[in-house]
C-alpha positions in Angstrom: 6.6 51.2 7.7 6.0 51.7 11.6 6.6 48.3 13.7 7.5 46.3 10.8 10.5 45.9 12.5 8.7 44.4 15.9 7.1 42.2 14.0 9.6 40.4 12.1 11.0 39.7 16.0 8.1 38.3 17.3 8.1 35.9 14.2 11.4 35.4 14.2 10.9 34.2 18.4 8.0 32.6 18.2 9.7 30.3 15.1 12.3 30.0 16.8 11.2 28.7 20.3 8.6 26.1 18.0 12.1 24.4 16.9 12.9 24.1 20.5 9.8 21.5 21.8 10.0 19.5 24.5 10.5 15.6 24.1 7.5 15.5 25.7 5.2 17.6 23.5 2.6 16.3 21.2 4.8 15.9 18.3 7.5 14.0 19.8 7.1 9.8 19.0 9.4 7.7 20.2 8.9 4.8 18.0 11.6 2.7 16.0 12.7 3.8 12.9 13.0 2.4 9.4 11.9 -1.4 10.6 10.8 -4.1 8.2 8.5 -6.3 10.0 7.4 -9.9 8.3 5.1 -12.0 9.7 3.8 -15.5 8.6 0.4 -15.1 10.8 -1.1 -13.6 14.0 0.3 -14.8 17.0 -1.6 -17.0 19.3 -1.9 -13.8 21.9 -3.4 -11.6 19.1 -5.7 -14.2 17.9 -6.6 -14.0 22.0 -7.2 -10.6 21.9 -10.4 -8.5 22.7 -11.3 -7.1 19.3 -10.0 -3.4 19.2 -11.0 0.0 17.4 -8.1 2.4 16.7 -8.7 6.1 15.8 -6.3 6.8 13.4 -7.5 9.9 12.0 -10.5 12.3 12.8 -9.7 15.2 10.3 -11.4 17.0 7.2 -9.9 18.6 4.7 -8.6 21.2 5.8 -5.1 20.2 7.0 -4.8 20.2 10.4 -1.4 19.5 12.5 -3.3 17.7 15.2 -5.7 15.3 13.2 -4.8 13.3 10.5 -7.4 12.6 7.9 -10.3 10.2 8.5 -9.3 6.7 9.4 -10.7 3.8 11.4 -9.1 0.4 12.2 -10.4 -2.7 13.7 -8.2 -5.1 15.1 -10.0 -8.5 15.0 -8.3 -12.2 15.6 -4.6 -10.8 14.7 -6.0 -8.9 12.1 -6.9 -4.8 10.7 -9.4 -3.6 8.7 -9.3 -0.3 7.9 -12.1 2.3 6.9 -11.1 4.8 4.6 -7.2 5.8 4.4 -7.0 9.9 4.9 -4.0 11.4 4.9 -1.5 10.4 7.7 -3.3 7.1 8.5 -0.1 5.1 7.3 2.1 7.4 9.7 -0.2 6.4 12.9 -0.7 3.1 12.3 2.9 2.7 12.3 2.9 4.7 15.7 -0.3 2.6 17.2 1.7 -0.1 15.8 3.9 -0.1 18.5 2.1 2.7 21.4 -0.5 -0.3 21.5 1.3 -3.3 20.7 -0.6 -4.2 17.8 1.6 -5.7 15.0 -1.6 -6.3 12.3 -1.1 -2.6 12.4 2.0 -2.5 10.7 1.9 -1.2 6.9 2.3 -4.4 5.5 0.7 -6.6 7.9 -2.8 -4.9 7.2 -5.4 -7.1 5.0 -8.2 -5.0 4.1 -9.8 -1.8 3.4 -13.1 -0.4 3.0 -13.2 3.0 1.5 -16.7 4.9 2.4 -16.5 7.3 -0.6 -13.9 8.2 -3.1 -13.3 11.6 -1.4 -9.7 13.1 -1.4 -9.3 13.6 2.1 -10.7 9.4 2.8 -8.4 8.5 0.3 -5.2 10.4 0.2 -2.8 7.7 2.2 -4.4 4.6 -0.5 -1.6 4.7 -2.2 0.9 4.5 0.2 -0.9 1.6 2.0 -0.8 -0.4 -1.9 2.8 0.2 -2.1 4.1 0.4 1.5 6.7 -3.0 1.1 4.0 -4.8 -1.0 6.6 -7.3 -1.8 6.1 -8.2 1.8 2.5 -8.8 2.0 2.0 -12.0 3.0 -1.4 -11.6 0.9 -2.7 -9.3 -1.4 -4.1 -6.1 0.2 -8.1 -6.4 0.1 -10.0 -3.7 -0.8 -13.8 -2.3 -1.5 -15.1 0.8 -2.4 -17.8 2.0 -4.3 -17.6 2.2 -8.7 -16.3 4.8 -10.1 -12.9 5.0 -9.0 -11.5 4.7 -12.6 -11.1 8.4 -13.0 -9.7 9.3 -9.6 -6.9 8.0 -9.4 -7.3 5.2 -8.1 -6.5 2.6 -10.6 -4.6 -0.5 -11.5 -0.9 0.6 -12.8 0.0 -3.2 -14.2 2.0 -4.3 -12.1 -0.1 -6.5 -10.2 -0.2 -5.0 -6.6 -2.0 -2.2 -7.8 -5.5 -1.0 -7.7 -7.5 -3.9 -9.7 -8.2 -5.8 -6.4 -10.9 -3.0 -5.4 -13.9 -4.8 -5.0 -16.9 -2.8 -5.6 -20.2 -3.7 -3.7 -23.4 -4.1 -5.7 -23.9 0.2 -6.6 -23.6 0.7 -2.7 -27.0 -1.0 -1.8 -27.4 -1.7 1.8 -26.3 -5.0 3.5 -23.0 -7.3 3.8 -20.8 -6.8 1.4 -17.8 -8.8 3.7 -18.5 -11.5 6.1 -15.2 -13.6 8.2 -15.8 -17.1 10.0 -13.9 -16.8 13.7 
């Protein structure tokens, strides 16, 4: 076959040169590594802070290597609530974690979660969050979602840390399902 041979070059380069980024390319985090952070309660300067909204995933689901999947949190009085979990939420909460100085952001630190719909793509990094040093929680993770999460996977595995704290709010009808005294 004609140019076959060109081609498998240009591959080969362009591969190649991808290995090769820049420290200063989009991929490149310099956060710390393997850390175990405990925590009894906020500090005094988060429970100062301005409340905060942190983008940690825009996607869809088609994987994307810029976007992670859909994932909001909001850092309120030392502490994150997250909407929905998509896949690679845990991975940038770790690096807003310490980008933005937020320590409610770490894995272990967060409290709650509100999942919009049982979606794959809202719900792929659940899991992770659930297990992500549970032993370390200094409370049980909180979580609500709508019924009907029995047969996707999300469920309660027995061992206590599991799924069976997903709160469901009444069939999804509108108004408060979650309300917090300052």
């Amino acid at each position: 076959m004609p140019g076959v041979g060109k081609i498998v070059v240009v591959v080969v380069t362009v591969l190649l040169s991808a290995c090769q980024q820049a420290a200063d390319e989009p991929f490149a985090k310099i956060v710390p590594s393997a850390v175990i952070e405990i925590r009894d309660e906020p500090t005094q300067a988060e429970l100062d802070k301005e409340t905060q909204v942190v983008m940690l995933g825009t996607g869809n689901p088609i994987p994307d290597a810029y976007r992670a999947g859909p994932s909001i949190a909001i850092i309120h009085k030392g502490e994150a609530y997250l909407f929905d979990v998509g896949a690679g939420a845990m991975q940038n909460a770790v690096v807003a974690r310490y980008k933005y100085d937020i320590p409610s952001l770490y894995p272990s630190q967060i409290c709650c979660v509100f999942l919009t719909h049982l979606h794959s793509d809202h719900t792929m990094d659940y899991s992770e969050l659930v297990f992500t040093l549970w032993w370390r929680r200094r409370q049980e993770l909180s979580a609500w979602g709508p019924a009907g999460h029995d047969g996707r996977g999300l469920r309660d595995d027995g061992s206590g840390y599991g799924y069976s704290n997903i709160r469901h709010p009444a069939r999804a009808k509108p108004g408060c399902i979650y309300s917090q005294r300052d």
